[in-house]
C-alpha positions in Angstrom: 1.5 -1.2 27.6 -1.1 0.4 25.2 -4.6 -0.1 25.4 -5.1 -2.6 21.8 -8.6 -3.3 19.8 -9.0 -5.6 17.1 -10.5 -3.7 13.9 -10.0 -6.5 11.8 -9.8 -10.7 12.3 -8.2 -13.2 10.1 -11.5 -13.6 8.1 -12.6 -9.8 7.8 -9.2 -8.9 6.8 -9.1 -11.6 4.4 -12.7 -10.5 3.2 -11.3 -6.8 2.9 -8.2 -7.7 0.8 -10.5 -10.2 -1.6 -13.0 -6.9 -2.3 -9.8 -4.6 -2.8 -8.5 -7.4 -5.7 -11.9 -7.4 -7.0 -12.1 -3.3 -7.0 -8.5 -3.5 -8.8 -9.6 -5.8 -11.3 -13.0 -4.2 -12.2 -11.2 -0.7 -12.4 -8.5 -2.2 -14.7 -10.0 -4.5 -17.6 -6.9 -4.8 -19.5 -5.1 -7.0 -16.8 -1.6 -7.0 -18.5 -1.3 -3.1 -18.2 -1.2 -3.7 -14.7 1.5 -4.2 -11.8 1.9 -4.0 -8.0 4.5 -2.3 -6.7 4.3 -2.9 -2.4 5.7 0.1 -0.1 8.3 -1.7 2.0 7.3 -2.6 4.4 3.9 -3.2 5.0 3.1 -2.5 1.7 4.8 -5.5 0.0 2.8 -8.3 2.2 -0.4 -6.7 0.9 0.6 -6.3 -2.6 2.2 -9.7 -2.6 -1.9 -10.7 -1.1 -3.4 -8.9 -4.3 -1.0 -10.5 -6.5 -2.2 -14.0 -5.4 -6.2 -12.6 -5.8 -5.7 -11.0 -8.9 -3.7 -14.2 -10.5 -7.0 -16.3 -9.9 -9.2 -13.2 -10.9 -7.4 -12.6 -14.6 -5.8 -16.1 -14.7 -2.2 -14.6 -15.5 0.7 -13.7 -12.9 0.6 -9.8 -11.9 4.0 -8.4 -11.9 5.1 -7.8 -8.5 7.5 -5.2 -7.1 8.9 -3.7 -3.6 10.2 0.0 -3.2 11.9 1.2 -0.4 11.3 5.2 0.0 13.4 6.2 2.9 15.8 8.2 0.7 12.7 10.0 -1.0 10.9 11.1 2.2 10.9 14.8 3.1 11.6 14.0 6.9 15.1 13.0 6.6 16.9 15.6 8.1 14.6 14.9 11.0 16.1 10.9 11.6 19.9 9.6 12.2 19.4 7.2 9.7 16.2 6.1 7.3 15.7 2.8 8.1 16.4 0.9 4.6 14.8 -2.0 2.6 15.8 -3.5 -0.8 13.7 -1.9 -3.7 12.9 -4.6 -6.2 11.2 -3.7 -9.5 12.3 -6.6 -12.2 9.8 -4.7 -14.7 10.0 -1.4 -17.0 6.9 0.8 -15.1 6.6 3.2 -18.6 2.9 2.9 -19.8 1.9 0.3 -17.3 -1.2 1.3 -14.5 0.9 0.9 -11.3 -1.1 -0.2 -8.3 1.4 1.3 -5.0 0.6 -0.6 -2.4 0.5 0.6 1.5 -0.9 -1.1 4.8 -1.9 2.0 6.4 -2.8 5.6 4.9 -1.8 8.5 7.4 -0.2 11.8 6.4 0.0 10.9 2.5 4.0 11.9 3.0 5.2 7.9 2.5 2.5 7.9 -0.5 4.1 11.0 -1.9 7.3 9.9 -1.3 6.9 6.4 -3.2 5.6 8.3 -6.2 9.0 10.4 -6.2 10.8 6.8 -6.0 8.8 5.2 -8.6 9.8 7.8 -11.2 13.1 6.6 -11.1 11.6 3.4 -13.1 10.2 5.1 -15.6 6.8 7.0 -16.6 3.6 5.1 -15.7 0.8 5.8 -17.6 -1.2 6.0 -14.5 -0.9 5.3 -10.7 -3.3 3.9 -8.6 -2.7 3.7 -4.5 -4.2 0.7 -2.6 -4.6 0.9 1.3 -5.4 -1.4 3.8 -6.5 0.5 6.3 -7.5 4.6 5.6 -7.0 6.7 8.9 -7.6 10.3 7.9 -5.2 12.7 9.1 -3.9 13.6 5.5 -1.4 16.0 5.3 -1.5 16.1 1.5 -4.5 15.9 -1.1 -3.7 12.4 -1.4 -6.7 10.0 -1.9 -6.9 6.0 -2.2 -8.2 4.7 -5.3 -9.0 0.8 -3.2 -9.4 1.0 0.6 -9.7 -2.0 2.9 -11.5 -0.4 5.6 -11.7 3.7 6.6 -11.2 3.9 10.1 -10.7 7.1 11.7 -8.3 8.0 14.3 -7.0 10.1 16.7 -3.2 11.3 16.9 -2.8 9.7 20.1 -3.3 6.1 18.6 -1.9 3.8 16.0 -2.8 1.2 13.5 -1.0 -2.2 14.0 -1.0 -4.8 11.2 0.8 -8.2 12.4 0.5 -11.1 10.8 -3.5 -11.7 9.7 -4.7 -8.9 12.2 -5.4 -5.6 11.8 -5.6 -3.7 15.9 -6.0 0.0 17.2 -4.0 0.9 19.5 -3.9 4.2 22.5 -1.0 5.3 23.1 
């Protein structure tokens, strides 16, 4: 079993997401330009988080979206089978500030990949990326726009969000 540290509790987590929909919100002033689109997986919890902060922030509903990359990523001929999620975007993206939502930053490859996905939905007028957690390691000049907490990693160990807890583990 790996060795496991929590990096973020219920409350600091919760504290983290509130200043990332605060960050969103200040960045963005005209609020009905913008929408959330979560990475599936651990994107869409987040972004579906945000929505709920941002709704009480601006006092409208933020449109809210999932997208699935596994057929966009530039690994596949590495994997059987991309594991595969339903992509859900009941909006038109063109000219609308789109917020992609992850849970962890690593390589940038997934980021990259979404942003392949999303222009099947049209032309955004910009994109913004929102991470929970920023380890470093980029592979890509990808950078995060809203960033819950930078915590820097080695290769040999993982981020782990379950639930309302954020934990680093060795592998």
């Amino acid at each position: 079993m790996p060795d496991s540290a929590v990096i973020l509790n219920s409350s600091a987590l919760q504290r983290a997401v509130t200043r990332m929909a605060h960050e969103i919100a200040e960045r963005n002033e005209k609020s009905s330009d913008v929408v959330l689109v979560g990475i599936q997986r651990g994107g869409v919890t987040l972004a579906e988080r945000l929505g709920k902060l941002l709704d009480g922030i601006w006092g409208q509903p933020v449109p809210l979206g999932s997208l699935d990359i596994g057929m966009y990523r530039d690994d596949l001929a590495q994997h059987i089978a991309p594991d595969m999620h339903p992509t859900v975007i009941p909006f038109d993206v063109t000219d609308k500030t789109v917020v992609l939502v992850d849970d962890v930053l690593f390589s940038g490859r997934t980021v990259r990949a979404a942003m392949d996905a999303l222009n099947d939905f049209g032309r955004a007028k910009r994109i913004q990326l929102a991470v929970l957690i920023d380890r470093g390691h980029r592979e890509l000049p990808i950078k995060p726009d809203f960033v819950g907490k930078n915590v820097p990693t080695s290769l040999s160990e993982r981020i782990v969000v379950k639930g309302d807890q954020v934990s680093l583990e060795k592998l």
